[in-house]
C-alpha positions in Angstrom: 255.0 -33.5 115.6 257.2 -36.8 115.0 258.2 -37.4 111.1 256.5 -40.4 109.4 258.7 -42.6 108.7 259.3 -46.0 106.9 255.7 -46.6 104.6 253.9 -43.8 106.6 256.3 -41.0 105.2 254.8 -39.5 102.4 256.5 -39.9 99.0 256.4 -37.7 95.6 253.7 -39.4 93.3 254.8 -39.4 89.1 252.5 -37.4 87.0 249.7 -40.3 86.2 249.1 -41.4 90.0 249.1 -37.8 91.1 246.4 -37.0 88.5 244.5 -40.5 89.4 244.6 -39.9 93.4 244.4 -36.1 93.0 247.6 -35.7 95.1 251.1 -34.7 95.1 252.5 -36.7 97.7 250.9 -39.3 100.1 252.4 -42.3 102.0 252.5 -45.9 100.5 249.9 -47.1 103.1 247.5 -44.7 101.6 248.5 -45.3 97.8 247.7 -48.6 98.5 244.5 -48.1 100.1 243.3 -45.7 97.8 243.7 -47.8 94.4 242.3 -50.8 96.5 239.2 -48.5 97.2 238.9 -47.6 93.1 239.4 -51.4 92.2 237.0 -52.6 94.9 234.2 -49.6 94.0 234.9 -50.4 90.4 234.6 -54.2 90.6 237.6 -54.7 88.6 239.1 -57.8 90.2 238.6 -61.2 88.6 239.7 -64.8 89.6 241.2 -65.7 86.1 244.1 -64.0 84.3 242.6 -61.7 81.7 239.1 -62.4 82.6 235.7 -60.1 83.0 235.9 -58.5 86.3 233.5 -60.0 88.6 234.7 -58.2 92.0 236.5 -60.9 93.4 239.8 -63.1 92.7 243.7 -62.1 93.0 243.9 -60.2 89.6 243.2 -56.6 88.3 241.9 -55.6 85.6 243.3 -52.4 83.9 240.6 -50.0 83.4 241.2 -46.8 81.1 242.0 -45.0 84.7 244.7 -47.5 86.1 245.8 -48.2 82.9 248.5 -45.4 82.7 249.3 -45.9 86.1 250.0 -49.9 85.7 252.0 -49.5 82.3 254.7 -47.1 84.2 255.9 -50.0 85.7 259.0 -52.1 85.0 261.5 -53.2 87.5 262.9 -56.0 89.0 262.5 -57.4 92.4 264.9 -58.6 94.9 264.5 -62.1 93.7 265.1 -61.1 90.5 261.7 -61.7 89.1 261.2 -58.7 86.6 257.6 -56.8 86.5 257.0 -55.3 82.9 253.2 -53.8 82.5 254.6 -51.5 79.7 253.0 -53.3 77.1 249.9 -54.0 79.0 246.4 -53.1 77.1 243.3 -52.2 78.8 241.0 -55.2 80.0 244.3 -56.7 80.8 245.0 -58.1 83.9 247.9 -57.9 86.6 248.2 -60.1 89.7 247.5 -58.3 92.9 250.8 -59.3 93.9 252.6 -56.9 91.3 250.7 -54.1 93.1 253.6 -53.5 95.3 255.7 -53.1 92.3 252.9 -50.9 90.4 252.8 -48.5 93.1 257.3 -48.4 93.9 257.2 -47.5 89.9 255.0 -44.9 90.3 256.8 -42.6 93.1 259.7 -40.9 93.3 
């Protein structure tokens, strides 16, 4: 059997994703999928920053679960735009586009 490679290789989850997704290690693709499943099943999207979740709309709201997950997160990206969810508080939002950045914080 080939070796995945590239997002389908399987990567060493950090303590608080490992407990959330019940894994070890999984690839990207499926870290991705599987907290898009739990926000999606949870309703926890919202179309306003901070807002109520209402299940649809580009931000997330941190539930006690993602919470943990979200507030490992501070790094900076290529642009130099600087993701810090450290001091984020739960029924707090993030934009879906920091998701990326939530889930590179969270492997190893």
């Amino acid at each position: 059997m080939e070796e995945a490679k590239g997002l389908n290789r399987p990567v060493k989850l950090k303590s608080e994703l490992a407990a959330f997704l019940g894994a070890k290690a999984l690839p990207r693709t499926e870290i991705t999928k599987k907290l898009w499943d739990y926000i999606k099943a949870n309703k926890l999207q919202t179309k306003t920053e901070n807002g109520k979740a209402e299940n649809a709309g580009k931000y997330i709201v941190a539930d006690a679960k993602l919470l943990p997950i979200f507030k490992n997160t501070k790094s900076k990206s290529k642009s130099g735009s600087v993701t810090d969810l450290t001091k984020l508080k739960e029924g707090e939002t993030i934009n879906m586009m920091q998701m990326a950045a939530v889930v590179g914080a969270n492997v190893e």
